[in-house]
N, C-alpha and C positions, 0 to 999 in steps of 0.2 A: 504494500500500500504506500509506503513513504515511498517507496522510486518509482511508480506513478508521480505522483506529487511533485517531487523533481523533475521528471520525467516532464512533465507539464509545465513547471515551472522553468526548465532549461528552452523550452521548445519556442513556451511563450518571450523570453530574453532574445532568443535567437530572430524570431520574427520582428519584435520592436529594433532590432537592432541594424536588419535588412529595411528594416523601414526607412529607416532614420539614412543609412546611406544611399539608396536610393534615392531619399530626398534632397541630400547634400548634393549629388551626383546633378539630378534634375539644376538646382539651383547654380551651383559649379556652369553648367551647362549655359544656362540663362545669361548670365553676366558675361561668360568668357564671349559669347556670340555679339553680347551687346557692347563691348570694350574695342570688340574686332570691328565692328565696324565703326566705333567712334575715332577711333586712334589706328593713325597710321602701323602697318606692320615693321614695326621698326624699339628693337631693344632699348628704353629707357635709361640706361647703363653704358652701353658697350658700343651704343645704334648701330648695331648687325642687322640687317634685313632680311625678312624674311617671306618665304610665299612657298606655296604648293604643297608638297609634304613638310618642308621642315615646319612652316607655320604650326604643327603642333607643339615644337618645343620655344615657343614664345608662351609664355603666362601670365596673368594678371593677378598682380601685387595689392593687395590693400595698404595705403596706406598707413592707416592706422590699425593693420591688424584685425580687426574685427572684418571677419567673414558677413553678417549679416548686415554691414552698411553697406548697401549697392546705390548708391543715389542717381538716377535718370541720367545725369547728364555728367556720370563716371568722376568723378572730382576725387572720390576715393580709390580711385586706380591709378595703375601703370602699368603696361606693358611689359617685362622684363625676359629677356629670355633663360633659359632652366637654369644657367649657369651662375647668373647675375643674382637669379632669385635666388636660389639656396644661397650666395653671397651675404644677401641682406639679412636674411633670417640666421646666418651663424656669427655677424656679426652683433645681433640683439646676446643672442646667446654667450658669447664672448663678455662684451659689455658688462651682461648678469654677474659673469663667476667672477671677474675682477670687481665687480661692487660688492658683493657677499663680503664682510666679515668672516676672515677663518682664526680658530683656537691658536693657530701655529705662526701665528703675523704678530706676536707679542715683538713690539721693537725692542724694549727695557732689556733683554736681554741678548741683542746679535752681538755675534760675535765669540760669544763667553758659554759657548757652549761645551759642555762636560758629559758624553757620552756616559763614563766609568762612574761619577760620582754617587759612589752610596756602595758603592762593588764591595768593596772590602768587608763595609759593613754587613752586608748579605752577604758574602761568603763564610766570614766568619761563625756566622747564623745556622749552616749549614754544616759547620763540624760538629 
């Protein structure tokens, strides 16, 4: 009876979840058509042009990130091609981990650093 229940519960997760890409997909679809014909085929970055086949590895950038601001008249886009794009997205990423705070950035102590210090006394511990 409980793997029923799972059984149903996994099934139903799996369907919401076909949902949901499918509708990103749809939406994906929608903009990148309407970006294309607002904006020349031409890399925002790099201005590589493109047409025919490669025109699929041009893609349209949000600005500010957020996927559901598509506004009419594209002011949230840019064209960039695959290259550029993954560019600007590992530069946010970069940015991040240099902003994080890490445990191990204590300045008070560069330089004076003591690997051994305390050895003996554990060792000692140990006979």
């Amino acid at each position: 009876m409980a793997s029923k229940q799972t059984d149903s519960k996994r099934d139903n997760q799996n369907r919401i979840v076909e949902e949901a890409r499918q509708s990103r997909i749809q939406q994906e679809k929608s903009y990148r058509e309407r970006a294309l014909k607002l904006f020349p085929w031409v890399c925002g970055r790099c201005a590589r042009e493109f047409s025919g086949k490669k025109l699929r590895e041009l893609t349209v950038h949000h600005k500010d990130h957020n996927h559901d601001n598509n506004p009419p008249d594209g002011s949230n886009w840019e064209l960039l091609c695959i290259y550029c794009h993954d560019n600007e997205h590992s530069r946010d990423e970069v940015s991040d981990w240099y902003a994080e705070d890490t445990p191990d950035t204590d300045t008070s102590s560069q330089g004076l650093d003591m690997p051994f210090a305390g050895l003996e006394k554990l060792l000692k511990n140990k006979k």
